[in-house]
LUMGU-602048 format. One line per 4 residues: number of its first residue (from 1); their letters; for each residue y negated, x, z negated of N, C-alpha, C. Coordinates in pm, whole numbers, plus 50000, padded with zeros to 5 digits. Layout:
NUM	A	Y,X,Z,Y,X,Z,Y,X,Z; ...
END
This chain:
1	XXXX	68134,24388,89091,68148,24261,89161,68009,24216,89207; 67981,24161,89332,67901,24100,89420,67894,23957,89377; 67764,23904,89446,67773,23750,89461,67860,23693,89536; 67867,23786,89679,67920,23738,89771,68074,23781,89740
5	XXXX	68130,23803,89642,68256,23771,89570,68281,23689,89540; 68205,23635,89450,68195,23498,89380,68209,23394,89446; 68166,23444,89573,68163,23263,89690,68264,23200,89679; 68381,23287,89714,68534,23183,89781,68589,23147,89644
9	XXXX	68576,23263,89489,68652,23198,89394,68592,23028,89348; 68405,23054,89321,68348,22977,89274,68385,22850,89327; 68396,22828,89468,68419,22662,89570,68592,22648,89554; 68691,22751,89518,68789,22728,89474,68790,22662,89360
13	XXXX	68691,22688,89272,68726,22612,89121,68656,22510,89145; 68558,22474,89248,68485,22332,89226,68575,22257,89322; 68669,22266,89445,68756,22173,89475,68870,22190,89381; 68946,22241,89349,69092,22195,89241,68995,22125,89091
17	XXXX	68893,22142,89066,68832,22028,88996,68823,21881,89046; 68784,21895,89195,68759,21777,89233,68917,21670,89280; 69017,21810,89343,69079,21738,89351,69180,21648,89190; 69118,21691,89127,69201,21657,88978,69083,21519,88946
21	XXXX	69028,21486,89030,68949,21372,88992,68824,21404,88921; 68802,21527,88869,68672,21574,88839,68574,21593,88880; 68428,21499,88900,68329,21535,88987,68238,21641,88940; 68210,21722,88979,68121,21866,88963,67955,21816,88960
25	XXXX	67880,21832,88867,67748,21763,88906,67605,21844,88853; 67696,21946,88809,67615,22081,88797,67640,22229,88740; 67607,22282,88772,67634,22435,88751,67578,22545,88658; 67570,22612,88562,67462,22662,88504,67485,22821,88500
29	XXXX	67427,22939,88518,67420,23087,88556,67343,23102,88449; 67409,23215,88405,67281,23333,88295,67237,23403,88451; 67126,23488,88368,67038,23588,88498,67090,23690,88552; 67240,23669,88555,67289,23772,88581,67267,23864,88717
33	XXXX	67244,23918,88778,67221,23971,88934,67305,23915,89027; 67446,23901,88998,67566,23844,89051,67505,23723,89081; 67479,23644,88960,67472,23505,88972,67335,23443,89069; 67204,23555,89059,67118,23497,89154,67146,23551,89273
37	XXXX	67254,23641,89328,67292,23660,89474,67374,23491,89519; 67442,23479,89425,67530,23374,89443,67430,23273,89481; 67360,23221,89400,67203,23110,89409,67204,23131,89568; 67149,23246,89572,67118,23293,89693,67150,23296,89839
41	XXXX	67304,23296,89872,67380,23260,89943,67376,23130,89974; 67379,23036,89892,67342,22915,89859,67256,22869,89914; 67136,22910,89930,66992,22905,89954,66911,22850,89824; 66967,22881,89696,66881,22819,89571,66823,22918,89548
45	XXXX	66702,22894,89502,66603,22992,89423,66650,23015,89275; 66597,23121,89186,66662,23122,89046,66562,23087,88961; 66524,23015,88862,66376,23000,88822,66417,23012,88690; 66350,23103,88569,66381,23075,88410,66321,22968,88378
49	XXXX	66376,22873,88311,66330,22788,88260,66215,22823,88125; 66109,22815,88156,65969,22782,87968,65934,22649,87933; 66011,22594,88002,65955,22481,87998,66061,22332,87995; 66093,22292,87936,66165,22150,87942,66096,22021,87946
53	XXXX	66109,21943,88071,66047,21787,88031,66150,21697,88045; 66091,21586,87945,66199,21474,87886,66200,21381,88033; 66245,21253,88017,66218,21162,88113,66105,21076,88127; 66005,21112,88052,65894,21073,88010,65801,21143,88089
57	XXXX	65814,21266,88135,65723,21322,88218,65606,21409,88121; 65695,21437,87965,65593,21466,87840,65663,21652,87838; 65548,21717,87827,65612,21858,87779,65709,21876,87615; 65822,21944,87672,65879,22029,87557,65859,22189,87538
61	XXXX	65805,22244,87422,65790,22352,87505,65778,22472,87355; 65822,22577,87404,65842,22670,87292,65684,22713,87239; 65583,22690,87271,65456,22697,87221,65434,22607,87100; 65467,22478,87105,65453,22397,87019,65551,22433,86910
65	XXXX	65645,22535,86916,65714,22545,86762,65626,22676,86767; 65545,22801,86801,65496,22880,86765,65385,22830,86676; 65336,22688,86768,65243,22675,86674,65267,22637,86530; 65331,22533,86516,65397,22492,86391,65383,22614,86312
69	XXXX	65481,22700,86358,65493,22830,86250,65356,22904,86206; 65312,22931,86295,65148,22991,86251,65033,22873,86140; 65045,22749,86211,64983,22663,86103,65056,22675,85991; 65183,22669,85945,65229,22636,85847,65236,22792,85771
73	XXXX	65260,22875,85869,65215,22999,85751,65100,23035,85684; 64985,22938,85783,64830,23046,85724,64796,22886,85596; 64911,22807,85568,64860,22717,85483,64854,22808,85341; 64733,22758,85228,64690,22843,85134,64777,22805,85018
77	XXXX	64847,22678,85016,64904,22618,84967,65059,22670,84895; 65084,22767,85037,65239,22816,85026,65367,22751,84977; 65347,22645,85031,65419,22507,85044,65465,22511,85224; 65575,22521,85190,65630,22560,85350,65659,22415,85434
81	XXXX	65633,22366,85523,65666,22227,85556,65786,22247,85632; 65822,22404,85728,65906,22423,85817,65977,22528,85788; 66066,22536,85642,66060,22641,85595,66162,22767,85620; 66251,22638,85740,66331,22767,85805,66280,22819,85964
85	XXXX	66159,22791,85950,66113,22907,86068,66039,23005,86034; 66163,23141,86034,66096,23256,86029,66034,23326,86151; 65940,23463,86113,65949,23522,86211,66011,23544,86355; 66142,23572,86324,66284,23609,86425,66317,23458,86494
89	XXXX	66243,23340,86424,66308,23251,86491,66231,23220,86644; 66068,23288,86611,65976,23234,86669,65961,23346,86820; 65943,23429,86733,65906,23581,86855,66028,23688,86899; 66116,23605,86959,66249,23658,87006,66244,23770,87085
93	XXXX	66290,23872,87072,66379,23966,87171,66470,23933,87262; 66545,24078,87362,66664,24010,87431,66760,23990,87380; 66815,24026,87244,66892,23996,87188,66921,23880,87073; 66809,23867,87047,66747,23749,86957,66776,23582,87064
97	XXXX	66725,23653,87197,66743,23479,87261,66848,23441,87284; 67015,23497,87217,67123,23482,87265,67182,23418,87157; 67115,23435,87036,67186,23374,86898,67149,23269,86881; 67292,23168,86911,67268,23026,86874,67191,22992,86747
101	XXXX	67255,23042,86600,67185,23006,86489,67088,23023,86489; 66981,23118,86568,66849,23116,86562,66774,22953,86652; 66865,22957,86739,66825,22798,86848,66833,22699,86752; 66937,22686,86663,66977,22561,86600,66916,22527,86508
105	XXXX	66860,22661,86474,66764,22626,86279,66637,22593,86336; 66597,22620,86473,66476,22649,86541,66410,22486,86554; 66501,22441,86590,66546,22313,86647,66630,22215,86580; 66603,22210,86451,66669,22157,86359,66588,22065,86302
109	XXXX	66635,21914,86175,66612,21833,86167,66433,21853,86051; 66463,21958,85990,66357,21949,85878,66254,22020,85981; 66258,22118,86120,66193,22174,86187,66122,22030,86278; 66174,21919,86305,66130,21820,86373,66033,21721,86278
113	XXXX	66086,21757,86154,65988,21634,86073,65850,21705,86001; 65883,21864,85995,65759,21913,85958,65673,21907,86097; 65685,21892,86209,65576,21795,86262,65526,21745,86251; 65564,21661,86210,65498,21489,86181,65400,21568,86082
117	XXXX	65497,21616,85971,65392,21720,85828,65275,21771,85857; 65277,21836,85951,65199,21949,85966,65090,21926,86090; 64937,21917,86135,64852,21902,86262,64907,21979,86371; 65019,21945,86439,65045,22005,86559,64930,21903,86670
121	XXXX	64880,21802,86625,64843,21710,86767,64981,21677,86837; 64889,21559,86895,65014,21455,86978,65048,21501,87047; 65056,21618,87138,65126,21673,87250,65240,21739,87213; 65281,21763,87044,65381,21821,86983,65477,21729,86984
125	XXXX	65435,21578,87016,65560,21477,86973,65656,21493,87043; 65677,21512,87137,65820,21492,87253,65878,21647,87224; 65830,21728,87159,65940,21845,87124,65953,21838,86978; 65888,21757,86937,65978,21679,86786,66084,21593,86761
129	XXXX	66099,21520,86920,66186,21445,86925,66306,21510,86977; 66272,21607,87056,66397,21670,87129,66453,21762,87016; 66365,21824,86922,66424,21877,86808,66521,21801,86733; 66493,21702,86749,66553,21615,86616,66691,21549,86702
133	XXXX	66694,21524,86829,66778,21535,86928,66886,21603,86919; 66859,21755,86958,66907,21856,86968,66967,21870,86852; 66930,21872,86738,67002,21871,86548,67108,21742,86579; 67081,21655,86648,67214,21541,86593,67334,21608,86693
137	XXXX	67281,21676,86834,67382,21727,86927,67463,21825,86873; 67400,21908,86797,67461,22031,86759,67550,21930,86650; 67537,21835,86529,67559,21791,86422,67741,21717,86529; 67693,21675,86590,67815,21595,86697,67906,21709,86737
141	XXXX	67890,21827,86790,67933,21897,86826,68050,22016,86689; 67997,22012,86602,68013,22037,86431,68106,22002,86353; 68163,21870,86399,68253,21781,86350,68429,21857,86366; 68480,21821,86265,68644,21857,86305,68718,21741,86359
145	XXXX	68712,21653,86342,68770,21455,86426,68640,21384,86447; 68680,21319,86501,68592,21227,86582,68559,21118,86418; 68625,21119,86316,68511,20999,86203,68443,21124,86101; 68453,21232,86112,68363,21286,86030,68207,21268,86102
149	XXX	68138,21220,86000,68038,21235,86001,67979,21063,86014; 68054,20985,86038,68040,20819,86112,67980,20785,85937; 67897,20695,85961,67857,20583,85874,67888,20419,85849
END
């Protein structure tokens, strides 16, 4: 299969969405070849994302949990502040970047506060927050009814 397959099904599923009252307001593609012909047709460019910024205009960014991990391993102390970032969580493969549980522990709540723990510098804060973010999204998402988890 082609991109230019994809054309007539893809605008088929975004009008019987729309006509069901559903507004379409974005789209998201793995790298698939298909999918950047499709871009393409389009006239969109395909860009990998390294980089996330908040609405703040502040970097999020997978450097700042490498660092974490390297400070907190070469501590002499061996007192772990982030103690579920291993290796595998940090220096991914292609198969490694596909496993959610590695995203989620990555990006998880004790991974956001050993920040604060640990000298990342202030440019680490806004991917401490999106960590700690990201842990309540996944935590929302987790639930079996809508009052598990309510206070």
């Amino acid at each position: 299969m082609s991109g230019d397959l994809l054309y007539k099904p893809f605008w088929d599923s975004v009008f019987r969405l729309e006509r069901m009252d559903l507004k379409v307001m974005g789209v998201t593609f793995d790298g698939l070849s298909i999918n950047r012909r499709l871009l393409k047709i389009h006239g969109q460019s395909f860009k990998c994302m390294n980089k996330v910024k908040n609405c703040k205009e502040k970097d999020i960014s997978w450097d700042h949990l490498k660092r974490l991990y390297e400070s907190d391993k070469r501590k002499a102390s061996g007192l772990s502040m982030a103690h579920k970032l291993k290796h595998e969580h940090i220096y991914l493969n292609s198969f490694s970047k596909m496993r959610v549980d590695l995203a989620s522990q990555a990006l998880s709540n004790s991974v956001s506060m050993a920040f604060s723990d640990v000298s990342t510098g202030d440019e680490a804060l806004e991917t401490s927050l999106f960590a700690s973010m990201f842990n309540r999204f996944v935590d929302m998402l987790n639930v079996s009814n809508f009052t598990n988890g309510t206070r």
